[in-house]
mmCIF file of the N, C-alpha and C atoms, coordinates in Angstrom:
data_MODEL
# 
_entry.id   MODEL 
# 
loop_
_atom_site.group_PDB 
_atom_site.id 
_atom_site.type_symbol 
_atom_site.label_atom_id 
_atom_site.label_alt_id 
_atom_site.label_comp_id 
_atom_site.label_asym_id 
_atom_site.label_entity_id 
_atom_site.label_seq_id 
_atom_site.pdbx_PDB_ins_code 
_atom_site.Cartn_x 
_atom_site.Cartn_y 
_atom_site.Cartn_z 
_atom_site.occupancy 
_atom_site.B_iso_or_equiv 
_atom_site.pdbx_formal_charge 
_atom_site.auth_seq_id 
_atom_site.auth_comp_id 
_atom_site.auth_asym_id 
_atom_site.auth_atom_id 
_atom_site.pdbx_PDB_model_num 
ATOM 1   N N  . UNK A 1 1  ? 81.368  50.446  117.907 1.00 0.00 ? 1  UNK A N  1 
ATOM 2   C CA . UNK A 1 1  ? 82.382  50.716  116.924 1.00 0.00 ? 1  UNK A CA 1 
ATOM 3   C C  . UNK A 1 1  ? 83.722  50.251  117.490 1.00 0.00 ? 1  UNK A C  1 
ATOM 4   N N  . UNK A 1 2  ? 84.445  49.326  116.630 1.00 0.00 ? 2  UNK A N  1 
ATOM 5   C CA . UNK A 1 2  ? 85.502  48.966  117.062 1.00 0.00 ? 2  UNK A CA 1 
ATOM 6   C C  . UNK A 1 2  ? 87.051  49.954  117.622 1.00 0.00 ? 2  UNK A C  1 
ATOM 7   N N  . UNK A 1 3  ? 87.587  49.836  118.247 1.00 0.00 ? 3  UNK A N  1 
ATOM 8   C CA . UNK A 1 3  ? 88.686  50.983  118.657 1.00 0.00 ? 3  UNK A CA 1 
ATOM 9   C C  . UNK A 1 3  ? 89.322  51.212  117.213 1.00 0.00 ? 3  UNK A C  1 
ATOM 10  N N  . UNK A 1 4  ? 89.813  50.270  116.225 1.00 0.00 ? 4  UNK A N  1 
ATOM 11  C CA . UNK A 1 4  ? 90.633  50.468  115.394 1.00 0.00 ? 4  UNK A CA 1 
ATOM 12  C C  . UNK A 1 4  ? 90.015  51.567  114.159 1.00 0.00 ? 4  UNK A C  1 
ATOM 13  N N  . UNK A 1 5  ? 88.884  51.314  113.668 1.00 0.00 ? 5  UNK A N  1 
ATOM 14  C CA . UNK A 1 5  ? 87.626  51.941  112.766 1.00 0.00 ? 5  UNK A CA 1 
ATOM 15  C C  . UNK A 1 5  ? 87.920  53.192  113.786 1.00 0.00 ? 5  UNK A C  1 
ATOM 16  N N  . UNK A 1 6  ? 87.439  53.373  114.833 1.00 0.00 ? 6  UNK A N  1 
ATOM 17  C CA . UNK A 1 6  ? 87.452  55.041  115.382 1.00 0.00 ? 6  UNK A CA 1 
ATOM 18  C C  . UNK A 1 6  ? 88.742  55.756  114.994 1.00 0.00 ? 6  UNK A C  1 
ATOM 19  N N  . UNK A 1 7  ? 89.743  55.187  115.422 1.00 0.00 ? 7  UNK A N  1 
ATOM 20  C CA . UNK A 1 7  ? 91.226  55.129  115.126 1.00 0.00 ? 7  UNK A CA 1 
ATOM 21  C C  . UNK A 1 7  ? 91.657  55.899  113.916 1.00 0.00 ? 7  UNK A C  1 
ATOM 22  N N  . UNK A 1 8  ? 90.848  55.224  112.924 1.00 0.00 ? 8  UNK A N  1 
ATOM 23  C CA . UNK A 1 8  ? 90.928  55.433  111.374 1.00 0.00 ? 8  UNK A CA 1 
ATOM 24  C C  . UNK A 1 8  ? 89.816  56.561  111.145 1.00 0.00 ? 8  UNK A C  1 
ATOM 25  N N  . UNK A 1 9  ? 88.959  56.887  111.445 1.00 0.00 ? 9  UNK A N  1 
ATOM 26  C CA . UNK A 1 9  ? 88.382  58.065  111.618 1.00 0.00 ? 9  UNK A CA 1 
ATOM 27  C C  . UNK A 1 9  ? 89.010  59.134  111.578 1.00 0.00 ? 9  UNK A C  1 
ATOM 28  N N  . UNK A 1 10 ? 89.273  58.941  112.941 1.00 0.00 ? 10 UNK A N  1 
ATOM 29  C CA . UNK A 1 10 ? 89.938  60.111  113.538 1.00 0.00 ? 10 UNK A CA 1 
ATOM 30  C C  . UNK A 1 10 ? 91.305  60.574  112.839 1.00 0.00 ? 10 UNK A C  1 
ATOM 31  N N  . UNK A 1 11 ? 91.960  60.038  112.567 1.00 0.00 ? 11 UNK A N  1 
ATOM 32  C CA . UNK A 1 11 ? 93.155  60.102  111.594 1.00 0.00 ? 11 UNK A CA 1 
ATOM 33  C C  . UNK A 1 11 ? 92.638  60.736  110.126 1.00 0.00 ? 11 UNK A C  1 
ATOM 34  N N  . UNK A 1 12 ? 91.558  59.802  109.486 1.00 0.00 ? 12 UNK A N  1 
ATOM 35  C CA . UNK A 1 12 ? 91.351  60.572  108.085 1.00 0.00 ? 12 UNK A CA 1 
ATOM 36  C C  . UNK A 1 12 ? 90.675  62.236  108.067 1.00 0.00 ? 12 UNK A C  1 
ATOM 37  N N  . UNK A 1 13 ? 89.994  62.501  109.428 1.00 0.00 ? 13 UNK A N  1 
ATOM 38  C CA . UNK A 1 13 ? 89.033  64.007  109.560 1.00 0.00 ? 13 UNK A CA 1 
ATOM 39  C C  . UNK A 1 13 ? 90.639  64.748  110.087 1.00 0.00 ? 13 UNK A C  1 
ATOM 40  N N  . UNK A 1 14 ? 91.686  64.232  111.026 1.00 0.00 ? 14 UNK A N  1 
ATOM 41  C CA . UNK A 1 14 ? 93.289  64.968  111.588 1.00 0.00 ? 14 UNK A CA 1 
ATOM 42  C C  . UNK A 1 14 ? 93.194  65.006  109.707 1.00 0.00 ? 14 UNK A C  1 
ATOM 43  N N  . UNK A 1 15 ? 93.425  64.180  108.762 1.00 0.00 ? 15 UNK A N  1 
ATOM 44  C CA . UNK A 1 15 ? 94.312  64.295  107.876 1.00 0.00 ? 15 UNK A CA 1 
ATOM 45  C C  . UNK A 1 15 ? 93.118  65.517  106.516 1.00 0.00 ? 15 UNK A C  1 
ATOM 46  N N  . UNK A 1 16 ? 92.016  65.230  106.573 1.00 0.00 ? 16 UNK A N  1 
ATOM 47  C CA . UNK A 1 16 ? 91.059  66.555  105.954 1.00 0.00 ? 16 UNK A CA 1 
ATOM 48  C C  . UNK A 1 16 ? 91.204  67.714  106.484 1.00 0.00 ? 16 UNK A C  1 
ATOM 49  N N  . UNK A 1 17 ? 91.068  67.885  107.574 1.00 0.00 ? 17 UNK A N  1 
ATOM 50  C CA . UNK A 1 17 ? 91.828  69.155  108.258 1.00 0.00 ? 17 UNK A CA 1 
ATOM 51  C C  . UNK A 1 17 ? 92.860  69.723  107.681 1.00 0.00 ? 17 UNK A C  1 
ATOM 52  N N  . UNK A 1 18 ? 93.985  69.100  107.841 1.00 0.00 ? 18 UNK A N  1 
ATOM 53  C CA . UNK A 1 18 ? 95.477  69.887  107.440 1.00 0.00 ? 18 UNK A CA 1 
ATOM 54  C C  . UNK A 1 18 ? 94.990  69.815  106.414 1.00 0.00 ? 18 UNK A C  1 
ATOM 55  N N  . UNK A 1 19 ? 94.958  68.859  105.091 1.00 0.00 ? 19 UNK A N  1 
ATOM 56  C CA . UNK A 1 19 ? 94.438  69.055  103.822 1.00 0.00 ? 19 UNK A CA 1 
ATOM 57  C C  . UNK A 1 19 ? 93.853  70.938  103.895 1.00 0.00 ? 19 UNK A C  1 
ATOM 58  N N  . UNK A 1 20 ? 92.431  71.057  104.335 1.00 0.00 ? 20 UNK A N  1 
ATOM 59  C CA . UNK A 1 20 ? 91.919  72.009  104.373 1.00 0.00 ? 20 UNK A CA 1 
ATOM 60  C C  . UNK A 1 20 ? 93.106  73.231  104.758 1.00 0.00 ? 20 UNK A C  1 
ATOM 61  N N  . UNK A 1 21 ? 93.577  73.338  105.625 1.00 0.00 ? 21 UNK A N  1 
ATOM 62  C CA . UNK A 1 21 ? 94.426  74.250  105.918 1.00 0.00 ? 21 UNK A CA 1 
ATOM 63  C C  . UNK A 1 21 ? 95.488  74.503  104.926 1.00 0.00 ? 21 UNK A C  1 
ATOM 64  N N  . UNK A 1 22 ? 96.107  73.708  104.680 1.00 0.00 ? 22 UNK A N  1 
ATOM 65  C CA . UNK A 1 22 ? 97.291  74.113  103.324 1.00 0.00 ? 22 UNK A CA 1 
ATOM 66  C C  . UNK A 1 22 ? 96.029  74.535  102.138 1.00 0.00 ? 22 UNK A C  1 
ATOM 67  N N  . UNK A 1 23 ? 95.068  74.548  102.227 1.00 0.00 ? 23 UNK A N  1 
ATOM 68  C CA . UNK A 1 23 ? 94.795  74.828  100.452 1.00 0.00 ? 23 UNK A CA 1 
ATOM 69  C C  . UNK A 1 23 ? 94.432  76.299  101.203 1.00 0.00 ? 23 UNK A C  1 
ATOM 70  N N  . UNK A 1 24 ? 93.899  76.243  102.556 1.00 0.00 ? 24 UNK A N  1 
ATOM 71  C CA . UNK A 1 24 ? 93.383  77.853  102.892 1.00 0.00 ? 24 UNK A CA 1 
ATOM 72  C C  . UNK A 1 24 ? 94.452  78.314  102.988 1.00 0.00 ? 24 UNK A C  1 
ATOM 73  N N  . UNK A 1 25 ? 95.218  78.574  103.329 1.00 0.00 ? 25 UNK A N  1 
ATOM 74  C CA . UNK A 1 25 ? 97.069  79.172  103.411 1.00 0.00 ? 25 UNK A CA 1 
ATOM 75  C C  . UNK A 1 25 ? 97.274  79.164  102.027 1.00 0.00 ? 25 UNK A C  1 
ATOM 76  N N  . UNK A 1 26 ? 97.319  78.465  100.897 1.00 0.00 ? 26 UNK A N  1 
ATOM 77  C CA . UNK A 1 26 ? 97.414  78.321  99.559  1.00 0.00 ? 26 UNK A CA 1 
ATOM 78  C C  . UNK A 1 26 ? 96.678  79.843  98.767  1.00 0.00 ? 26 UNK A C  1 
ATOM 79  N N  . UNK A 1 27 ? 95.958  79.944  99.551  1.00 0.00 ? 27 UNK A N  1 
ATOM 80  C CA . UNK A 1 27 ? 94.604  80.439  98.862  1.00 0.00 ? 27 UNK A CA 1 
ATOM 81  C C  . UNK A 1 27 ? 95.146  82.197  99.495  1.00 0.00 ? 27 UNK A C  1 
ATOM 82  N N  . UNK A 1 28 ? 95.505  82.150  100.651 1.00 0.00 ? 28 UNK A N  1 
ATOM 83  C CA . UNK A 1 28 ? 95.237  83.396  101.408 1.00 0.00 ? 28 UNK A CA 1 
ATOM 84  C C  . UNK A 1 28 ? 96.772  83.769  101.004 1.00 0.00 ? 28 UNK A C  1 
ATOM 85  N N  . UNK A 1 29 ? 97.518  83.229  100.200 1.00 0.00 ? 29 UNK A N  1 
ATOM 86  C CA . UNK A 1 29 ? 98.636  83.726  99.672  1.00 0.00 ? 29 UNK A CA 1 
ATOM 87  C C  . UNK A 1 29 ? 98.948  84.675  98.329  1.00 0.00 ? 29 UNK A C  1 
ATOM 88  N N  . UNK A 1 30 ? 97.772  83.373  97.281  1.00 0.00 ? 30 UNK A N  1 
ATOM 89  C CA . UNK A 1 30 ? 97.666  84.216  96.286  1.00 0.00 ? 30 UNK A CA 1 
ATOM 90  C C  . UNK A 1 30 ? 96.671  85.540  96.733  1.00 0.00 ? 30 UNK A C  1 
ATOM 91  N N  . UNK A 1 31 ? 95.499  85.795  97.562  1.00 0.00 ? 31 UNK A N  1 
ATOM 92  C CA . UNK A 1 31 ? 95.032  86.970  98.260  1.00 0.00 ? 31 UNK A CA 1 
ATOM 93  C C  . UNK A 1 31 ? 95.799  88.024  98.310  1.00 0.00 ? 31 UNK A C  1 
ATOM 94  N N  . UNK A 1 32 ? 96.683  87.854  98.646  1.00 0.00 ? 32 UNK A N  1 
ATOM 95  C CA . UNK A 1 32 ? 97.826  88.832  99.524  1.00 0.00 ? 32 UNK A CA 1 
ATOM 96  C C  . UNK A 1 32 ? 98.828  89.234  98.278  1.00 0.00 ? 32 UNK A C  1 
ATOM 97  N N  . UNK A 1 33 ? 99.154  88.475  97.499  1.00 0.00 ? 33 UNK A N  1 
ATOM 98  C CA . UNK A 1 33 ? 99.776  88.352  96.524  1.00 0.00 ? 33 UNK A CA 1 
ATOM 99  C C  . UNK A 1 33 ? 98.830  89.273  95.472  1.00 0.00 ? 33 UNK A C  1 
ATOM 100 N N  . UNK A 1 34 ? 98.090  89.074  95.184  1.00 0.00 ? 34 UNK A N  1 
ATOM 101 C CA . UNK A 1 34 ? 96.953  89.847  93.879  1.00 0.00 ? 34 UNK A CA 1 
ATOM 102 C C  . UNK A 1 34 ? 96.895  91.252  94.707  1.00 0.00 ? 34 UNK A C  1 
ATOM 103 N N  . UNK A 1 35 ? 96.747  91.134  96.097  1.00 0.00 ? 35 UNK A N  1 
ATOM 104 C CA . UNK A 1 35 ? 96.179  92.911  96.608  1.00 0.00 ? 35 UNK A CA 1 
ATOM 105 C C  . UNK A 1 35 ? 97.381  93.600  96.689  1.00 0.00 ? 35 UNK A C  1 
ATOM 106 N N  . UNK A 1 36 ? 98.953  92.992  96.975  1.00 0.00 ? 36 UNK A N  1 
ATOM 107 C CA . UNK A 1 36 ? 100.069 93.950  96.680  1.00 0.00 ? 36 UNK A CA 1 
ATOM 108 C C  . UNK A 1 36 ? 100.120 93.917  95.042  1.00 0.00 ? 36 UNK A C  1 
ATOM 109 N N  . UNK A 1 37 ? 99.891  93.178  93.883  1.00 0.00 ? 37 UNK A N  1 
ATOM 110 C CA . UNK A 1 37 ? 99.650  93.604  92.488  1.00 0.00 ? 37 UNK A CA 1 
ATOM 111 C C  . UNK A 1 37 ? 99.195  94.580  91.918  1.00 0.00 ? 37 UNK A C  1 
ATOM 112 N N  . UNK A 1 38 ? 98.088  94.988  92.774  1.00 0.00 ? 38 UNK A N  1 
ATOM 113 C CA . UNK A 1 38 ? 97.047  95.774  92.221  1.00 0.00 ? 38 UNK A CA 1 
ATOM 114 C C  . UNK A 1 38 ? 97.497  97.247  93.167  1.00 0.00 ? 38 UNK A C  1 
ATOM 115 N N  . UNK A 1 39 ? 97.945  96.989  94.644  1.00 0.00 ? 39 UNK A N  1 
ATOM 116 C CA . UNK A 1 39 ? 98.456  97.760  94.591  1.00 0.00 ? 39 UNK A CA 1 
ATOM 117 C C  . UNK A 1 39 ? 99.664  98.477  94.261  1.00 0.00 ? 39 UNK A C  1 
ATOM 118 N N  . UNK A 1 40 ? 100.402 98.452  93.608  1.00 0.00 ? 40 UNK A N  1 
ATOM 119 C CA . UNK A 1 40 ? 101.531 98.377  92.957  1.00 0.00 ? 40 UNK A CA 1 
ATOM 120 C C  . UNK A 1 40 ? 101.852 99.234  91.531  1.00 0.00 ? 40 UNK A C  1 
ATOM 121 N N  . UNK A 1 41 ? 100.486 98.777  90.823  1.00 0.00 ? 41 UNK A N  1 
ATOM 122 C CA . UNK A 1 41 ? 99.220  98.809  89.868  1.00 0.00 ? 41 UNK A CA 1 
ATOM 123 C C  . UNK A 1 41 ? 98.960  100.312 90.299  1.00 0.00 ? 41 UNK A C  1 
ATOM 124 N N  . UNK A 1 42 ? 98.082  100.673 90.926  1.00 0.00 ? 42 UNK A N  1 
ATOM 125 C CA . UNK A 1 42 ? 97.570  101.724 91.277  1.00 0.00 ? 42 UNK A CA 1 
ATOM 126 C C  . UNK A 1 42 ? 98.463  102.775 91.825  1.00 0.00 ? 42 UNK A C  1 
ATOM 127 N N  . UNK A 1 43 ? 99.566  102.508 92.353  1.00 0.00 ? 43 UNK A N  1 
ATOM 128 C CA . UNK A 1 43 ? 100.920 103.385 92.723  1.00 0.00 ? 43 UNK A CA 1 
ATOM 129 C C  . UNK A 1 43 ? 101.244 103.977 91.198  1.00 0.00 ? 43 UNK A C  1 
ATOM 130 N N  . UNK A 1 44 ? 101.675 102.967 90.210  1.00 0.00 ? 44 UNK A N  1 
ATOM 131 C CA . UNK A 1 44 ? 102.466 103.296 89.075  1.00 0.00 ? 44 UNK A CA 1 
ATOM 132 C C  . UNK A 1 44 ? 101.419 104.215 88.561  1.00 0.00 ? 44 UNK A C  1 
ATOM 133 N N  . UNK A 1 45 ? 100.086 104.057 87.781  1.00 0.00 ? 45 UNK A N  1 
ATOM 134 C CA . UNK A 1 45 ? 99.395  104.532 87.679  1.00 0.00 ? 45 UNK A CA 1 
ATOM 135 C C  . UNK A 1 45 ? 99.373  106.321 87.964  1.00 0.00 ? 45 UNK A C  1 
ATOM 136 N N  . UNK A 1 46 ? 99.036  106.065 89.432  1.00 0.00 ? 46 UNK A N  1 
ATOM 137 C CA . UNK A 1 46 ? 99.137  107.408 90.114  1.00 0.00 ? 46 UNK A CA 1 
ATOM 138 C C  . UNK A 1 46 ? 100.370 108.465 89.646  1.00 0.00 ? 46 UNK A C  1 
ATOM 139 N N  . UNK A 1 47 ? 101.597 107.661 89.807  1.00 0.00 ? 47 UNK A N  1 
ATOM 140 C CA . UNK A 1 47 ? 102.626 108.355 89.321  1.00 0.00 ? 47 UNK A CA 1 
ATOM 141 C C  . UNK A 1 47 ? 102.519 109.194 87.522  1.00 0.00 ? 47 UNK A C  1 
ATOM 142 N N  . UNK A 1 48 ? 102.411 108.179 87.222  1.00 0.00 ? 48 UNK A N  1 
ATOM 143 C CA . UNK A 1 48 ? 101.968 108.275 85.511  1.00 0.00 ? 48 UNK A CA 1 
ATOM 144 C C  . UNK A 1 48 ? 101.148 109.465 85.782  1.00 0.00 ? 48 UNK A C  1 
ATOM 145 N N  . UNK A 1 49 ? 100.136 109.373 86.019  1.00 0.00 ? 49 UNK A N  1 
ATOM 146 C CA . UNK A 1 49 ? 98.547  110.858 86.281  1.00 0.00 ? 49 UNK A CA 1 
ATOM 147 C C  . UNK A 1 49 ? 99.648  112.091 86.815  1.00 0.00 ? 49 UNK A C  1 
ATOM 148 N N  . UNK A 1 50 ? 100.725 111.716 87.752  1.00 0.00 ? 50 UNK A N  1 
ATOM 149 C CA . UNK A 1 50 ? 100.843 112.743 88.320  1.00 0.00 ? 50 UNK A CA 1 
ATOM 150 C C  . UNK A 1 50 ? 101.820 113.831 87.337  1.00 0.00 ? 50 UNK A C  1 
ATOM 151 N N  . UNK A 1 51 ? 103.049 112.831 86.686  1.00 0.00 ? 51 UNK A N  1 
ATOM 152 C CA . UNK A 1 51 ? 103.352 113.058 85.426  1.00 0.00 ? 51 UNK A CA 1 
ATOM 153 C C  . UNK A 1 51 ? 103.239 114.036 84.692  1.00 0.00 ? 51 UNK A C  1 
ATOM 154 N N  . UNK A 1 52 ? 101.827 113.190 84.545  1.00 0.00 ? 52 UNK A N  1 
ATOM 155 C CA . UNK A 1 52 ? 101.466 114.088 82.909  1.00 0.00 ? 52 UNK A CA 1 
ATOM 156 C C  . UNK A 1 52 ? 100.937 115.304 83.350  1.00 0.00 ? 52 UNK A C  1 
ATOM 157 N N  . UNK A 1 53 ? 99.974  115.797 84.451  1.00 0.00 ? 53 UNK A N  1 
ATOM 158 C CA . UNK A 1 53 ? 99.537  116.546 85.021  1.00 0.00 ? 53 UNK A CA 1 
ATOM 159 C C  . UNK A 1 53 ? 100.415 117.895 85.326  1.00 0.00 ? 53 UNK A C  1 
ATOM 160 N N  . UNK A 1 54 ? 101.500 117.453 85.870  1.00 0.00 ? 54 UNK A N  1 
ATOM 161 C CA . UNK A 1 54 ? 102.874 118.326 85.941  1.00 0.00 ? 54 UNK A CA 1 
ATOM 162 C C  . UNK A 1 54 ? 103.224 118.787 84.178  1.00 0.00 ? 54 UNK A C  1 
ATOM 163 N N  . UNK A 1 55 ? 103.509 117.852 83.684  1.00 0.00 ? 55 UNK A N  1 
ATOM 164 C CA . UNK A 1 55 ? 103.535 118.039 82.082  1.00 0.00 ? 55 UNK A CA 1 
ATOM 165 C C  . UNK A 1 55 ? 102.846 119.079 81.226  1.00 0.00 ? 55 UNK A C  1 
ATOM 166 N N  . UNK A 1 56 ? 101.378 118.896 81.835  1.00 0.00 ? 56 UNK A N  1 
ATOM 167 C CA . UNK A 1 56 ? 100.746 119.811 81.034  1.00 0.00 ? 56 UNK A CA 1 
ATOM 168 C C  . UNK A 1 56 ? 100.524 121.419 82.264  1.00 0.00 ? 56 UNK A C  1 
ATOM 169 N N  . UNK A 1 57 ? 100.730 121.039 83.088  1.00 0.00 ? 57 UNK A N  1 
ATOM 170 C CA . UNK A 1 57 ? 100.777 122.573 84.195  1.00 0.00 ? 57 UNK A CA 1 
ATOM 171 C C  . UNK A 1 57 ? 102.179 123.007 83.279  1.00 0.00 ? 57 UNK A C  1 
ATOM 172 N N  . UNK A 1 58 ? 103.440 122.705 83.703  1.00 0.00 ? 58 UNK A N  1 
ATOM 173 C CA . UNK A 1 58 ? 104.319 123.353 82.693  1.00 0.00 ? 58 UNK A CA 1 
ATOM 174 C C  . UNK A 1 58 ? 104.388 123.735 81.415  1.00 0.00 ? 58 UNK A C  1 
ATOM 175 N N  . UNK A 1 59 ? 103.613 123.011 80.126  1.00 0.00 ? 59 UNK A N  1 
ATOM 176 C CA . UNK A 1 59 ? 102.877 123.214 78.609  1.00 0.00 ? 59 UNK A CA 1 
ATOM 177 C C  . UNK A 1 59 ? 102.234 124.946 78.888  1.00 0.00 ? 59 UNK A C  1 
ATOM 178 N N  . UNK A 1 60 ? 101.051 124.655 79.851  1.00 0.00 ? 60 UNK A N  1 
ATOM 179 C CA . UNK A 1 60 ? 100.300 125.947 79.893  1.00 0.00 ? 60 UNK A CA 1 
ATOM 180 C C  . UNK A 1 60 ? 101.282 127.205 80.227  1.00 0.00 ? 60 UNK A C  1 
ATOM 181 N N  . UNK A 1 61 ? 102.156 126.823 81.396  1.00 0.00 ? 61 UNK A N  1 
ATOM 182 C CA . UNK A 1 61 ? 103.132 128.035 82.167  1.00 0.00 ? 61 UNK A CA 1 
ATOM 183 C C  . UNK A 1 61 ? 103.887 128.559 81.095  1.00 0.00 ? 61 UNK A C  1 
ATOM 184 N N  . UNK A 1 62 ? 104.535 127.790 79.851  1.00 0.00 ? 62 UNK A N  1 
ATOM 185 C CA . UNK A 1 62 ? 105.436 128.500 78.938  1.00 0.00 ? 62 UNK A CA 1 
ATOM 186 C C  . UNK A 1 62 ? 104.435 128.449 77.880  1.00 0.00 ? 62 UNK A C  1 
ATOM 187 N N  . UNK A 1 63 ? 103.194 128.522 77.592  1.00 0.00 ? 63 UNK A N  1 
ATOM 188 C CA . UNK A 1 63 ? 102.475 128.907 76.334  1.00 0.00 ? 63 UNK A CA 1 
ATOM 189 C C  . UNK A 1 63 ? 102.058 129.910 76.686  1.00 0.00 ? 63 UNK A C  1 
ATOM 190 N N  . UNK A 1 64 ? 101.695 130.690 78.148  1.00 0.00 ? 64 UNK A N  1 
ATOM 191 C CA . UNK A 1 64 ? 101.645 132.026 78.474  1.00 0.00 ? 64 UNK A CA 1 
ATOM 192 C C  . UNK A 1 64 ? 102.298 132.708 78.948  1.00 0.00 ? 64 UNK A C  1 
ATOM 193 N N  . UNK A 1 65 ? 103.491 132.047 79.142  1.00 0.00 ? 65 UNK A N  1 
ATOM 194 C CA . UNK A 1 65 ? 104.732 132.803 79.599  1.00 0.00 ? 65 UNK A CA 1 
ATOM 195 C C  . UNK A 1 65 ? 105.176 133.081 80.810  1.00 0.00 ? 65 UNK A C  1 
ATOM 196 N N  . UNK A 1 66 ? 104.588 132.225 81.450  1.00 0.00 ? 66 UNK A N  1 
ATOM 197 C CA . UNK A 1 66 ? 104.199 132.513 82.920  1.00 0.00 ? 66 UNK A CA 1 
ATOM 198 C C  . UNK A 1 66 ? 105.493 132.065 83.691  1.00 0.00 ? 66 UNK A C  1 
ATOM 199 N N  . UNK A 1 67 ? 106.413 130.853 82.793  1.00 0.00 ? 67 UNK A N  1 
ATOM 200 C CA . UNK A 1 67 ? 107.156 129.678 83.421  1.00 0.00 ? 67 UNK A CA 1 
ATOM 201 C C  . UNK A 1 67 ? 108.832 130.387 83.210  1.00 0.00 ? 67 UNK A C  1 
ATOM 202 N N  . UNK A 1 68 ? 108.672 132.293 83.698  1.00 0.00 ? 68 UNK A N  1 
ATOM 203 C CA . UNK A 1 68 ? 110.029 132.552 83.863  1.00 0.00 ? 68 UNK A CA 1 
ATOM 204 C C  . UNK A 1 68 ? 110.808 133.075 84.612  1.00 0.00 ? 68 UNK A C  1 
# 
Protein backbone atom coordinates (compact mmCIF):
# COMPACT_ATOMS: atom_id res chain seq x y z
CA UNK A 1 0.00 0.00 0.00
CA UNK A 2 1.31 3.15 -1.07
CA UNK A 3 2.36 5.81 1.85
CA UNK A 4 -0.06 8.39 0.37
CA UNK A 5 -3.47 5.85 0.22
CA UNK A 6 -2.45 4.95 4.04
CA UNK A 7 -2.16 8.68 4.57
CA UNK A 8 -5.70 9.09 3.30
CA UNK A 9 -6.95 6.37 5.41
CA UNK A 10 -5.86 7.37 8.26
CA UNK A 11 -7.13 10.89 7.94
CA UNK A 12 -10.73 9.77 6.71
CA UNK A 13 -11.19 6.97 10.07
CA UNK A 14 -9.15 10.67 12.37
CA UNK A 15 -12.05 12.44 10.43
CA UNK A 16 -15.19 9.47 11.23
CA UNK A 17 -14.10 9.59 14.62
CA UNK A 18 -14.61 13.26 15.49
CA UNK A 19 -17.65 13.00 13.14
CA UNK A 20 -18.76 10.22 15.66
CA UNK A 21 -17.95 12.21 18.68
CA UNK A 22 -19.80 15.53 17.94
CA UNK A 23 -23.04 13.59 17.07
CA UNK A 24 -22.32 11.52 20.58
CA UNK A 25 -21.87 14.93 22.52
CA UNK A 26 -24.91 16.07 20.26
CA UNK A 27 -26.84 13.30 21.49
CA UNK A 28 -25.70 13.22 25.28
CA UNK A 29 -26.90 16.85 25.38
CA UNK A 30 -30.28 16.53 24.33
CA UNK A 31 -30.05 13.37 27.23
CA UNK A 32 -29.28 15.72 29.82
CA UNK A 33 -31.49 18.24 28.48
CA UNK A 34 -34.90 15.89 28.36
CA UNK A 35 -33.84 14.38 32.11
CA UNK A 36 -33.65 18.10 33.65
CA UNK A 37 -37.32 18.52 31.61
CA UNK A 38 -38.85 15.87 33.08
CA UNK A 39 -37.35 16.65 36.03
CA UNK A 40 -38.62 19.93 36.39
CA UNK A 41 -41.91 18.23 35.21
CA UNK A 42 -42.11 16.13 38.17
CA UNK A 43 -41.02 19.01 40.74
CA UNK A 44 -44.02 21.24 39.43
CA UNK A 45 -46.24 18.41 39.54
CA UNK A 46 -45.30 17.48 43.08
CA UNK A 47 -45.89 20.98 44.13
CA UNK A 48 -49.37 21.08 42.44
CA UNK A 49 -50.26 17.40 44.59
CA UNK A 50 -48.89 19.11 47.44
CA UNK A 51 -51.25 22.10 46.94
CA UNK A 52 -54.21 20.67 46.60
CA UNK A 53 -53.63 18.20 49.38
CA UNK A 54 -53.06 21.16 51.85
CA UNK A 55 -56.30 22.57 50.15
CA UNK A 56 -58.39 19.92 50.92
CA UNK A 57 -56.71 19.13 54.69
CA UNK A 58 -57.86 22.83 55.31
CA UNK A 59 -61.68 22.22 53.35
CA UNK A 60 -62.05 19.26 55.96
CA UNK A 61 -60.47 21.44 59.17
CA UNK A 62 -63.22 24.28 58.64
CA UNK A 63 -66.16 21.86 57.54
CA UNK A 64 -65.66 20.41 61.09
CA UNK A 65 -64.53 23.15 62.70
CA UNK A 66 -61.51 22.01 63.68
CA UNK A 67 -59.44 25.01 61.74
CA UNK A 68 -59.83 27.53 64.94
Amino acid sequence: MSSDKCQDMSFQAGEAKGQAEVKKDALMDKASNAAQSAKESCQKAGETVKAKAQDAADAVKNATGMNK
